[in-house]
N, C-alpha and C positions, 0 to 999 in steps of 0.2 A: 755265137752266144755271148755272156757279158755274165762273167763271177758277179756273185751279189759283194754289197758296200759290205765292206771288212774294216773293223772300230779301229783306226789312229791316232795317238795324241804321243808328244815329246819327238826326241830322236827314234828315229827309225830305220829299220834296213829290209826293203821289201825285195822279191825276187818273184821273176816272171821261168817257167821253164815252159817250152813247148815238145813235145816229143809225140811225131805221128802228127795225130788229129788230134791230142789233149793238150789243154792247156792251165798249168797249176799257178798257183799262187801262193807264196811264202810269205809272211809278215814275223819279223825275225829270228826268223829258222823254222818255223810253224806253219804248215800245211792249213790254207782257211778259205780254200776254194777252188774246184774244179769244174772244167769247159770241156765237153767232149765234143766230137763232129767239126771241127775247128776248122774251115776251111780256106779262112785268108792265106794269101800269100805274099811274102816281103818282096817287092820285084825291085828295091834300087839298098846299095849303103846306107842313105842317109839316114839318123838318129836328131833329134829332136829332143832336146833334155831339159826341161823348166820352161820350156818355150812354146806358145801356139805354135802349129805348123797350120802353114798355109791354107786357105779356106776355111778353117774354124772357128767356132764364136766365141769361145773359151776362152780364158786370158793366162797370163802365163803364172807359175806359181810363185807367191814372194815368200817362201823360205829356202832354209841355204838347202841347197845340195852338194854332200859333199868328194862323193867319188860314184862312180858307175861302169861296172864293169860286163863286158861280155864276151860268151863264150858260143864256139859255133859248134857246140855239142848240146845235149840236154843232162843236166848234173841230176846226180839221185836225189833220194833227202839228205841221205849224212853227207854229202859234199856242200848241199847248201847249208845245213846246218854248218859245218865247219867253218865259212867264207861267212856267213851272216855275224859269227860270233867273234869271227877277228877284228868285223869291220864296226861291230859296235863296240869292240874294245878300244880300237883304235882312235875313233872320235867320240870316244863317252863322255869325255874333257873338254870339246872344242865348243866355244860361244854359239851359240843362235843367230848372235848378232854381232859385228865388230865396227866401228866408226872409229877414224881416224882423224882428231878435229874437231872443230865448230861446224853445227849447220841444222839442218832442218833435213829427218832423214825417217823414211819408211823402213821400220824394223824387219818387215818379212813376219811377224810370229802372229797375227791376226789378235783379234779381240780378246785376254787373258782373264778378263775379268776378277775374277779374287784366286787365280790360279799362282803357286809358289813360284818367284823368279827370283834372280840375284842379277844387281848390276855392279861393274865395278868400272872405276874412272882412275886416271893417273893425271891428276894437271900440279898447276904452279900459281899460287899466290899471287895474287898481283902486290905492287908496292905501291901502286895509285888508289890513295885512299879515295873514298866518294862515302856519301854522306844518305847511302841508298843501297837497299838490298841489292844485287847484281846474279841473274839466270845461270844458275851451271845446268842443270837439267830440268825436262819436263817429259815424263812417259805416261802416254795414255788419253789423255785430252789436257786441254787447259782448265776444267772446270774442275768443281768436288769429285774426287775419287782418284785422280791421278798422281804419279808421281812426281813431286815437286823439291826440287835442291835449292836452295836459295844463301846465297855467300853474303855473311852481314861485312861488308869491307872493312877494315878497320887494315893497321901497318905494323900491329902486334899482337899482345893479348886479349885483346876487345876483341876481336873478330872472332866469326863463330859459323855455322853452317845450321839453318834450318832447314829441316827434312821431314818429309811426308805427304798425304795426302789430305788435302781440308778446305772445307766452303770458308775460306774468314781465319780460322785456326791454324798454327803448324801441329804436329803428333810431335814432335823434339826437338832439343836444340842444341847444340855442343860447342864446347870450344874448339877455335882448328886455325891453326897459322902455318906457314913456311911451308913447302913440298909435300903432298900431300898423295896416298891412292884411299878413293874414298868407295864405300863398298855397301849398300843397301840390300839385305834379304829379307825378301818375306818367305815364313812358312808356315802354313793356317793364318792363324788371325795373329801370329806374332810378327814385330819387324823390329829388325835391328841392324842400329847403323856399325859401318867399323871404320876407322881414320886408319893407315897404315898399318892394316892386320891386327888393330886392337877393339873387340868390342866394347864401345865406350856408350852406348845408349841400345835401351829395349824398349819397348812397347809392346802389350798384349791389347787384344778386344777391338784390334785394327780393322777396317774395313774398308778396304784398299776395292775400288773398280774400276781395271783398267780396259775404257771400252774403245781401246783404237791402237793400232799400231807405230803410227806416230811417234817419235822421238824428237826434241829440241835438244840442243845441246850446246852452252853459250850460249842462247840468242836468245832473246824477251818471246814467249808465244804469245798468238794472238788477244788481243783484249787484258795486255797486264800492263801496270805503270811502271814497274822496275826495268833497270838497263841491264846491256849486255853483257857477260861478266869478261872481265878488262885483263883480264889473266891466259897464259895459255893451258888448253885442252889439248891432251895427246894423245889418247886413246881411251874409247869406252866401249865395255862390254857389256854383253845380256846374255844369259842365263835362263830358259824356260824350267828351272830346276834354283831348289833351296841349297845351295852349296853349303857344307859343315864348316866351321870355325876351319878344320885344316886344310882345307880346298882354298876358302878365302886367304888366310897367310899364304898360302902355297904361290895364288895368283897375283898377292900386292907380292911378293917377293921378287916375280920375274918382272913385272910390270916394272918396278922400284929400278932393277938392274939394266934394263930395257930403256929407260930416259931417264936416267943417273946423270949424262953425260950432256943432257939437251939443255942449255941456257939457263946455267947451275941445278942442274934438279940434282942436288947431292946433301942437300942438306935440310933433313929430314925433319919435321918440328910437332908435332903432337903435342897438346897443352894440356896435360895434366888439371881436372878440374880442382878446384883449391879446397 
């Protein structure tokens, strides 16, 4: 038989128990479907984890997965409730998504639509001015409704970063020179940017839709006239969740310490608007 579909969305921690001819189903540590009469049999080791196996039409899944364990026993509910509730403490904090770099990269997190995410980025100013906005990010498509980063170049206090989503329009704009982690949440209709753990721009009545999974990062997406941005990208994350003011410091802080060292990132510059 086949548990009916059981509602998922964010991180999760599912668990399968078989014991006898029953077969349960946990969704983080909650009991939300039973199989009785079960009578497949596992007849080799092999495990299949995010992956088609062999002969299926299905394709494999593009979010993370991050641990999976098994037992050659069948656990009760308070075992699985215990093991469910470590393992969502354990990865309550770990990104959706990680990219290391420039490129053009499938997030795994599907269609968000106007759903709450935070991204955060750790890069380095370029000192090659250019006379032309330059792509630090793009999530969700290139058109109206996605997320859009754009680094106005400049070699000191002129330069700025425009942020948001817009047909024609940016939602914000801020000053931002020298080493920089730059950090975008939305939650509801609010979004706000932060430069180096400092929220330095808000906007309400946002209407953010991100309808693709899609990530640019550095690179021009398709159908825009701005360049590549001329700077390095060292790491960017995502968030399917509105991270608080103290989550966001928490992550430019290690981010900060994390490529301190990388081709002077130590010297930190947030511009104060006048």
């Amino acid at each position: 038989g086949t548990i009916n579909d059981a509602p998922m969305s964010g991180k999760s921690v599912l668990a399968m128990v078989r014991k006898s001819d029953q077969l349960k189903l946990y969704l983080d540590g909650n009991l939300v479907g039973t199989v009785n009469n079960v009578k497949e049999d596992i007849q080799n080791s092999m495990i299949h984890i995010g992956n088609q196996p062999p002969g299926w039409s299905e394709s494999n899944f593009n979010g993370p997965i991050y641990e999976t364990q098994l037992f050659t026993r069948a656990l009760d509910a308070n075992e699985v409730s215990t093991r469910s509730i470590a393992l969502m403490g354990q990865y309550a904090d770990m990104p959706d998504f990680t990219a290391i770099g420039k490129g053009n990269f499938d997030t795994g997190v599907g269609n968000l639509h106007g759903r709450d995410h935070t991204i955060i980025m750790a890069m380095r100013w370029s000192s090659l001015w250019e006379d032309r906005r330059q792509w630090l990010l793009d999530f969700g498509q290139w058109d109206s409704g996605a997320q859009h980063w754009l680094w106005n170049g400049d070699t000191g206090p002129s330069s700025s970063i425009s942020f948001g989503g817009w047909a024609g329009n940016t939602i914000g704009e801020a000053p931002m020179y020298g080493n920089s982690v730059i950090a975008t949440v939305r939650k509801g209709n609010t979004y706000n940017l932060y430069l180096d753990g400092k929220l330095v721009r808000a906007r309400h009545s946002v209407n953010l839709d991100i309808r693709s999974s899609a990530m640019h990062i550095g690179i021009q997406p398709p159908g825009w006239s701005e360049s590549n941005f001329n700077g390095p990208i060292y790491e960017t994350q995502l968030f399917v969740d509105a991270l608080d003011d103290a989550k966001v410091q928490q992550r430019t802080t290690a981010l900060a310490a994390k490529y301190e060292n990388k081709e002077g990132y130590s010297n930190w510059g947030y511009l104060e608007p006048s």
